[in-house]
C-alpha positions in Angstrom: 36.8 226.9 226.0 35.5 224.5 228.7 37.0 223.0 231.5 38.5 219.9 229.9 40.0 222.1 227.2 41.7 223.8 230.2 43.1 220.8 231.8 45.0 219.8 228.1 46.9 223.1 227.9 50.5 222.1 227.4 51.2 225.3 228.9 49.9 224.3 232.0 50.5 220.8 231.9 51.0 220.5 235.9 47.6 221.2 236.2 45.3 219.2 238.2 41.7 218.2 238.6 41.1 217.6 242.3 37.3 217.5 242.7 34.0 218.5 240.4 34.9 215.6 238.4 30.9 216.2 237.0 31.8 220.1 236.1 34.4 219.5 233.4 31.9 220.0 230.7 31.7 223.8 231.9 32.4 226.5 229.9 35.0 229.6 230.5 34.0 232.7 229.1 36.3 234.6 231.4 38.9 234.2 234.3 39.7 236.5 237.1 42.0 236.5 239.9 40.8 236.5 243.3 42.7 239.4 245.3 40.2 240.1 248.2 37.6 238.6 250.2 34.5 240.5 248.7 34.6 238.9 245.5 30.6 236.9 245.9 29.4 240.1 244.6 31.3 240.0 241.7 31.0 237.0 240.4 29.4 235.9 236.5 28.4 233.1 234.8 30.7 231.0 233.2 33.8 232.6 235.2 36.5 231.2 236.2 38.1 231.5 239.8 42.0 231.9 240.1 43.6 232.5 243.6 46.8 232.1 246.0 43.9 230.8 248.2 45.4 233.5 250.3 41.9 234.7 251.7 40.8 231.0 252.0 43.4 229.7 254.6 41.9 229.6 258.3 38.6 230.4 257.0 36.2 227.1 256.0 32.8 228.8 256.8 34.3 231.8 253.9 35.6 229.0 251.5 32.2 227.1 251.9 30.2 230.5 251.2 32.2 231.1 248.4 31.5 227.5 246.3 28.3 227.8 246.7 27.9 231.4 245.5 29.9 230.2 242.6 27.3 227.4 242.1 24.5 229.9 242.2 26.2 232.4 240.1 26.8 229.5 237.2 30.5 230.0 237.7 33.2 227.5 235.4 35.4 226.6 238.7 38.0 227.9 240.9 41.4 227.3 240.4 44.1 227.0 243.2 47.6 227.4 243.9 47.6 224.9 247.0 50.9 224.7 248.3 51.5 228.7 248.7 49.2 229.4 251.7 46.8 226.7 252.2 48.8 223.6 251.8 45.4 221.6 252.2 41.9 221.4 251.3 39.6 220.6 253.8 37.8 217.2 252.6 34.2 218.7 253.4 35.3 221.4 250.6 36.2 219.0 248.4 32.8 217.1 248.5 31.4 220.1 248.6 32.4 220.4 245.3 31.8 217.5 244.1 28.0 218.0 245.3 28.2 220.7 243.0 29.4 219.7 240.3 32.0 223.2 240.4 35.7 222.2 238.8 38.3 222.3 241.6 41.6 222.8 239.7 45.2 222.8 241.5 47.3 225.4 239.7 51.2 224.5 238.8 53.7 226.2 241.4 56.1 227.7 238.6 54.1 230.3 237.3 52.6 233.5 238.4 49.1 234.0 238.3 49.6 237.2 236.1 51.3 234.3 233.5 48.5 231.9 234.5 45.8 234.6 233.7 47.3 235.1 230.4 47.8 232.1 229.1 44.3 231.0 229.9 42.9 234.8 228.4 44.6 234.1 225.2 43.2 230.2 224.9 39.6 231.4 225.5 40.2 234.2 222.8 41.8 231.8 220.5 38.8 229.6 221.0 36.4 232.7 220.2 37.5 233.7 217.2 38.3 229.7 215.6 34.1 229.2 216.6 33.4 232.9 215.5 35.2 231.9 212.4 33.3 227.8 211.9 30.1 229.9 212.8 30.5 232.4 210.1 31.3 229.6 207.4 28.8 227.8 208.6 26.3 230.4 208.4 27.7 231.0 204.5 26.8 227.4 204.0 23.5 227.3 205.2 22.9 231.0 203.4 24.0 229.5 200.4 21.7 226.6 200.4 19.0 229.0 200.3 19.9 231.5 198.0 21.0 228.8 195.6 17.2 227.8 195.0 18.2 224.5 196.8 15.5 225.4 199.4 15.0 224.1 203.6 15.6 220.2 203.3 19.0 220.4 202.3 19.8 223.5 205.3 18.2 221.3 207.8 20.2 218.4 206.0 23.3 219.9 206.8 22.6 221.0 210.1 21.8 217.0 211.0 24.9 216.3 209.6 27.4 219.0 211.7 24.9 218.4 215.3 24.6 214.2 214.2 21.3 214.3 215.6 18.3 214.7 213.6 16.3 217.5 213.1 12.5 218.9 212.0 10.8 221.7 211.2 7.2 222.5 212.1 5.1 225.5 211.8 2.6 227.0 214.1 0.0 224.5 213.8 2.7 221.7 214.7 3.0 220.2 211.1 5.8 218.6 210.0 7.1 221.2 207.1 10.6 219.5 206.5 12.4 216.8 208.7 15.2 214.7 208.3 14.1 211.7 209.6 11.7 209.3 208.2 8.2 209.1 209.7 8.6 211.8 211.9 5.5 211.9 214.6 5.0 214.4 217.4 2.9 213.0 219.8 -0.1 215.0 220.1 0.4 215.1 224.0 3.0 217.4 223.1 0.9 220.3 221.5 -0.3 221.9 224.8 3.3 222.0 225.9 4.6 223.8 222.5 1.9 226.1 222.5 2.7 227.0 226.2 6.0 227.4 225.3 7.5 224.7 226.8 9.3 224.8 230.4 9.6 228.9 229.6 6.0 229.7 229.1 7.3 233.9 230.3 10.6 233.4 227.9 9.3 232.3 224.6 12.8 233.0 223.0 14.4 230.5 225.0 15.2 227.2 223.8 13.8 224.4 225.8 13.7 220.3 225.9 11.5 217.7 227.2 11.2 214.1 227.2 8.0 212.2 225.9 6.6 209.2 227.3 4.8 208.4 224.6 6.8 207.2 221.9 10.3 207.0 224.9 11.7 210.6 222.9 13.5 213.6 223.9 13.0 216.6 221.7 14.5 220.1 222.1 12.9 223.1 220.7 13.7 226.3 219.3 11.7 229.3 217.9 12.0 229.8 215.1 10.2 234.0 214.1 8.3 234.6 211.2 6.3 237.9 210.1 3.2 236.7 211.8 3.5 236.7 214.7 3.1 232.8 215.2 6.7 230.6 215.7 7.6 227.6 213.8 9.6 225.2 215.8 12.7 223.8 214.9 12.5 220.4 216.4 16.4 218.3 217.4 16.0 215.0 218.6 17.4 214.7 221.5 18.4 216.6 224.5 21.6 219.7 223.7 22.5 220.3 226.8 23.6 224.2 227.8 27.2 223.6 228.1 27.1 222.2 224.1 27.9 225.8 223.2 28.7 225.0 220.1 25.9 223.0 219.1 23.7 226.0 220.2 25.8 228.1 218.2 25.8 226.3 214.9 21.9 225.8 215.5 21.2 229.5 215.9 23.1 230.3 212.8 20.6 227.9 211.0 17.4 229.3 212.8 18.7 233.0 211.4 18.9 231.9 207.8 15.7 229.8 208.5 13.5 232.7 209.2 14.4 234.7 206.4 13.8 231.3 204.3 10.6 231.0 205.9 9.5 234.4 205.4 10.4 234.3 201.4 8.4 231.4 201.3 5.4 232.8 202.8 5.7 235.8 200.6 5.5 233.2 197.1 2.7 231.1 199.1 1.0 234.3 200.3 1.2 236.1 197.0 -0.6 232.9 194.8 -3.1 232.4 197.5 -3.7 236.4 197.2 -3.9 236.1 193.7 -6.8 233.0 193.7 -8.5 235.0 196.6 -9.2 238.2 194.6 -10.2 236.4 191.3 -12.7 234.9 193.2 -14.0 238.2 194.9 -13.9 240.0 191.8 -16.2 237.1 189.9 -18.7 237.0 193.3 -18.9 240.3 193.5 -19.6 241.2 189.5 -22.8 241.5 187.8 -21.1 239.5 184.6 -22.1 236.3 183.5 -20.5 236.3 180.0 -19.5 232.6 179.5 -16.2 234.0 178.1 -15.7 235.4 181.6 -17.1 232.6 183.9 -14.7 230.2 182.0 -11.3 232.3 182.3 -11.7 232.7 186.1 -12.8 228.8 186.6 -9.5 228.3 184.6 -7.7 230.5 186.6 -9.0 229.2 190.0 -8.4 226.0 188.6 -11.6 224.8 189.1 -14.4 223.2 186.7 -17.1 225.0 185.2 -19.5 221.9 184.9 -18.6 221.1 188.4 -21.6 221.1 190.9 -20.5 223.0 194.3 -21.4 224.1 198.0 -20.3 227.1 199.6 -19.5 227.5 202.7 -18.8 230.8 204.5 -17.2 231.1 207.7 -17.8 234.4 209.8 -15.6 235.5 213.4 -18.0 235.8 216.2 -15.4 238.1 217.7 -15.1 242.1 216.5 -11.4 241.9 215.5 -9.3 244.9 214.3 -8.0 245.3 210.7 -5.3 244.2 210.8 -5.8 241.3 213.7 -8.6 240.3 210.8 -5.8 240.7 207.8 -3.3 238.4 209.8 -5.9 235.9 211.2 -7.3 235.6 207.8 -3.8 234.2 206.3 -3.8 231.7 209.4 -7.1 230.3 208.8 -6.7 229.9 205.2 -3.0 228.2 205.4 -4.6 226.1 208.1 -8.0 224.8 206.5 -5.3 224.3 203.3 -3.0 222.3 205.3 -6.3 220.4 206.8 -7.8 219.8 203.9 -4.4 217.9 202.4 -4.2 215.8 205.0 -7.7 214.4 204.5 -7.1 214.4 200.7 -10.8 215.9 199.8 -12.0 217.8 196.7 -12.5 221.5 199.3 -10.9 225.1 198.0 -9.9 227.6 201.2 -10.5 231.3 200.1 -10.8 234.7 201.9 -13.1 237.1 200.6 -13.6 240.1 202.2 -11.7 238.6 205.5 -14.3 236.4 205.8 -13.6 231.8 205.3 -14.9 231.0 201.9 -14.7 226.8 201.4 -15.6 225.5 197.8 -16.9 221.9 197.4 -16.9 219.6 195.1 -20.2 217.6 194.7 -18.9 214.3 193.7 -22.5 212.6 194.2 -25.9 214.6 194.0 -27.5 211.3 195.6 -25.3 211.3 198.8 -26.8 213.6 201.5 -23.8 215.3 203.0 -25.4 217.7 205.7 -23.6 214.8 208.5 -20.2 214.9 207.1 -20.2 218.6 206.5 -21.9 219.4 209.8 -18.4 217.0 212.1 -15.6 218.1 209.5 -17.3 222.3 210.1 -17.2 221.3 213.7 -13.9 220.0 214.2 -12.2 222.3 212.2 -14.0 224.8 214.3 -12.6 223.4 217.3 -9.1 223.4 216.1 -9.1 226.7 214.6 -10.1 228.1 217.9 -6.9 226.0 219.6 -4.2 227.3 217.3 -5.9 230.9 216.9 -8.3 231.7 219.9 -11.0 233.0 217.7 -15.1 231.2 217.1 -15.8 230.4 213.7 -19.8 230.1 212.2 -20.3 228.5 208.8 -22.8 229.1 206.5 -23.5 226.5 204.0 -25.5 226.9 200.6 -27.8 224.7 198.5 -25.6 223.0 195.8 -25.3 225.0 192.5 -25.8 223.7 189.3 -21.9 225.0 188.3 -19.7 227.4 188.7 -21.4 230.3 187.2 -23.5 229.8 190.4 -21.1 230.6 192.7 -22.3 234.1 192.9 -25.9 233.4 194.1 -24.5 230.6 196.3 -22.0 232.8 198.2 -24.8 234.8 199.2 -27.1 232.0 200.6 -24.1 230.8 202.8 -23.7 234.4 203.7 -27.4 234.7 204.7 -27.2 231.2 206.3 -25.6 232.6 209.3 -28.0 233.8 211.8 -27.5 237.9 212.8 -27.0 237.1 216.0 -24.7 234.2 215.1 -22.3 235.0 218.0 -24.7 233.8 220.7 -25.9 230.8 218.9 -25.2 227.1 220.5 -24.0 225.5 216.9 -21.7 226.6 214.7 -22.9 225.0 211.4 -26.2 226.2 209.7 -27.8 225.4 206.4 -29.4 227.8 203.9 -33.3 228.1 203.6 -35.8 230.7 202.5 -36.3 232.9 205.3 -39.9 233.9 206.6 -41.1 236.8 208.0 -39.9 236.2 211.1 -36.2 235.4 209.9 -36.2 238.6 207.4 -37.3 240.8 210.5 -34.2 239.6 212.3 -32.1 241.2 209.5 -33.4 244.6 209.9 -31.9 246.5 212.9 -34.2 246.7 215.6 -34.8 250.4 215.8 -35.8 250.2 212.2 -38.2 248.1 213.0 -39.8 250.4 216.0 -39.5 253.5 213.8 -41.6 252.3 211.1 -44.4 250.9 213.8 -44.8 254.3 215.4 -44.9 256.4 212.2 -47.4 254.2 210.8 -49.6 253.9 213.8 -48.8 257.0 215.1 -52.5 258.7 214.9 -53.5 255.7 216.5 -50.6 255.5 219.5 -52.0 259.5 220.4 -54.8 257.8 221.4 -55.8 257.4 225.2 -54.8 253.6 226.1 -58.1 251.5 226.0 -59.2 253.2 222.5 -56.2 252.1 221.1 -55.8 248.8 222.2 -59.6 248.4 220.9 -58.7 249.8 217.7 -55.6 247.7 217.0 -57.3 244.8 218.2 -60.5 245.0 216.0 -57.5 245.5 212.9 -55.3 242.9 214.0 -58.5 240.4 213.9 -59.7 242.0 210.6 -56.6 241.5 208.7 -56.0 237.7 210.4 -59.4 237.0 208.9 -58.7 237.7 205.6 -60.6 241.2 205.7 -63.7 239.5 206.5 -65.8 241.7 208.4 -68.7 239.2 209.5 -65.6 236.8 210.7 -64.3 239.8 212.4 -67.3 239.5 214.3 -67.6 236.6 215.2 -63.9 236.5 216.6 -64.2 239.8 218.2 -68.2 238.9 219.8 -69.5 242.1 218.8 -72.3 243.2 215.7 -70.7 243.2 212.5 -71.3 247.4 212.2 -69.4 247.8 216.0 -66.6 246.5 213.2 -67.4 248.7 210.5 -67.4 251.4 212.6 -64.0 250.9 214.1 -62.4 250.3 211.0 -63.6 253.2 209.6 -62.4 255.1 212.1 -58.6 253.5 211.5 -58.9 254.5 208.2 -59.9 257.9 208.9 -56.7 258.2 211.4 -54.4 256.5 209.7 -55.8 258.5 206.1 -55.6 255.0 204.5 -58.2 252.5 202.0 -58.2 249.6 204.5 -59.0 247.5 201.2 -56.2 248.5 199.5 -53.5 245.4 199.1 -50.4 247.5 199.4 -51.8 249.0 202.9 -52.7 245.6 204.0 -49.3 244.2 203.7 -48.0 247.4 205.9 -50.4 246.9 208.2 -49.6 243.0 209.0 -46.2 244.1 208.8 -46.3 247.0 211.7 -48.7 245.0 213.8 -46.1 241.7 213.4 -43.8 244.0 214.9 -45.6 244.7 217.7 -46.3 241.5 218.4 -42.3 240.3 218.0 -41.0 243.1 219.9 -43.7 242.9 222.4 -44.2 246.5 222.1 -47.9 247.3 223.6 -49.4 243.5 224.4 -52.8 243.0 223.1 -54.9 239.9 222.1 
């Protein structure tokens, strides 16, 4: 019951609104009668104040105290019987009042404030249990909607109809899902605010409303909880302001049905995309080619054999957890879907092994794609890590020939992306054959040491300037092509000074110097000294 409700009780029809004209939108969740002085510290929202006025009289500084503690406290009004002790109002109360919006009532003479109390008590219960009882038909309605099959629209329908202001519903990446108005738009100035949380960034179950320049809008929003963690928004155009109880109320029934709509949803979207994903992983990750095979999982993906593709693989540059990975993995795959429809091109969103995997369609072997690929990668890296605070690197392969390619393919793109990918300036990189150097990055760098020093290692027991002699005379032997006379003439010494030192390499090391397999380790070990600066020479 509010304020103006109040006023209308025949019971109470003397009853009279004297100032706080502006407060009669308030609501009364309780009354209480005044009976001593100390009552500031007792005071609650929405409460309202009856009183003789018997602790009022001869005291202004009190009575001034008091409305504004009332104010402060959110308080419905105070209510007074005027002509038992105080007779009259100061005028500075009165605008007082009126400053603050607080409903000053006068109370009629004829009945106690025990009656007075009761008869208000039993309205405000009446009122409870007639919206407690609209709420819980409402909430069977909108329930019903659901479980009917009929689906969101017609829910959010409704709810446009009982509230007569219109009303969206958007998801954590601020897409329209279902709205009720045509052309619905959120300006994108609004997106920093909604991921803040609005005017309640610390109370992100609060409703909140703001008005847009942009488009000359007012929008309030409420949270609406799903089982990832991320909100959808439910979106009412317009401002509801706090004392539209019942607005709230019928809204909050929707938002309950809503997220358990939501939720089922997700389950039937999750479980098809699951589905796709693992048909794919199983196919990428088995050794069979059978054409019976390859053509029942390009039917099942839905995709052509004969087509020509690209994969792309996209890798976090962040160590997450499990199950961060798990949950973040559904994100980026709903959001590159969603993306991907709204720019209407022939790309396929999968996650294998927690890990991006993009499928596209080579419309035009002629067209060099590398610039498109490279912004669309880029951007969607940059909005990936604004909805979901994580760094993205792609991978792209060369084009297969179809789609029994895809296996070979998944595994350039995977390669594509540098080992140290995390530190790298772009975020987009294109398959090619490694060379040495690149195939030396894959192999952990300890690896790499260990295999250096237990190769040379009759060599590195050596005192200093031998060894740096010895593995200089071999790195020149080996650059020229096992050559001794160009050895020679690189090194500046007599073609046997060579002869002899590599002689006595292969005695240490117990290995045929002209042997191609001990060649190949040797360039190897010694390009791994070199790379890893290990013992400078030459």
């Amino acid at each position: 019951m509010n304020v103006v409700e109040l006023l209308n009780l025949k019971e109470l029809s003397s009853i009279t609104l004297i100032a706080g004209e502006n407060g009669i939108s308030r609501r009364i969740k309780t009354v209480t009668m005044m009976d001593a002085p100390d009552i500031m510290q007792y005071l609650l929202p929405n409460q309202l104040i009856i009183t003789t006025a018997y602790h009022l009289k001869n005291n202004e500084t009190y009575f001034h105290n008091l409305l504004e503690s009332m104010h402060r406290a959110g308080c419905a009004g105070i209510a007074i019987k005027k002509n038992r002790f105080l007779h009259t109002i100061p005028e500075d109360i009165l605008e007082l009042a009126n400053q603050l919006n607080l409903a000053f009532i006068q109370l009629p003479e004829h009945l106690s404030l025990g009656e007075i109390n009761f008869l208000i008590t039993e309205k405000i219960l009446q009122n409870e249990a007639s919206l407690l009882t609209e709420a819980m038909d409402i909430h069977h309605e909108f329930t019903d909607l659901i479980l009917s099959g009929r689906g969101i629209l017609p829910l959010l329908q409704k709810l446009s109809a009982i509230i007569e202001q219109k009303v969206s519903l958007i998801n954590y990446f601020f897409h329209p899902v279902y709205t009720t108005k045509h052309n619905f738009y959120l300006p994108p100035s609004l997106h920093e605010v909604i991921k803040k949380g609005g005017q309640y960034p610390t109370l992100p179950e609060q409703n909140w409303s703001i008005s847009i320049l942009d488009n000359h809008c007012s929008y309030t929003f409420y949270p609406v909880h799903t089982n990832l963690n991320k909100n959808y928004y439910l979106v009412i155009e317009g401002f509801i302001k706090e004392e539209q109880f019942q607005k709230h109320l019928f809204i909050k029934q929707a938002i309950n049905v809503l997220s358990f709509a939501i939720m089922q949803e997700q389950a039937l979207e999750q479980q098809a995309r699951s589905i796709r994903n693992q048909t794919l992983q199983e196919f990428i990750d088995s050794n069979i080619q059978t054409t019976s095979y390859v053509n029942a999982c390009s039917e099942e993906l839905s995709l052509r054999n004969d087509q020509s593709y690209l994969c792309i693989v996209g890798r976090t540059k962040q160590t997450i957890s499990t199950f961060n990975s798990f949950t973040l993995s559904k994100l980026i795959q709903q959001f590159c879907e969603e993306s991907i429809k709204e720019i209407q091109l022939p790309i396929y969103p999968f996650i294998i092994h927690n890990h991006l995997v993009l499928l596209v369609e080579i419309q035009d072997h002629s067209v060099n794609s590398s610039l498109f690929l490279t912004e669309f990668l880029e951007e969607l890296e940059l909005y990936i890590h604004y909805f979901l605070d994580i760094h993205l690197s792609f991978g792209i392969s060369n084009p297969t020939r179809s789609f029994i390619d895809l296996q070979h393919a998944y595994k350039e793109a995977f390669s594509a992306i540098p080992a140290n990918h995390q530190s790298t300036k772009t975020c987009v990189h294109f398959y090619r054959k490694k060379g040495i150097n690149e195939l030396l990055q894959i192999i952990p760098q300890n690896e790499l040491i260990d295999f250096y020093q237990t190769l040379f290692e009759p060599l590195l027991n050596l005192d200093s300037e031998e060894q740096t002699l010895l593995l200089e005379t071999l790195y020149a032997y080996l650059e020229c092509h096992c050559q001794i006379s160009e050895t020679a003439k690189k090194l500046f010494v007599h073609r046997n000074t060579v002869i002899y030192r590599l002689d006595k390499c292969s005695q240490l090391l117990q290995k045929d110097l002209k042997d191609s397999e001990v060649t190949i380790q040797l360039r190897l070990a010694l390009r791994i000294r070199k790379d890893l600066k290990l013992q400078p020479f030459i």
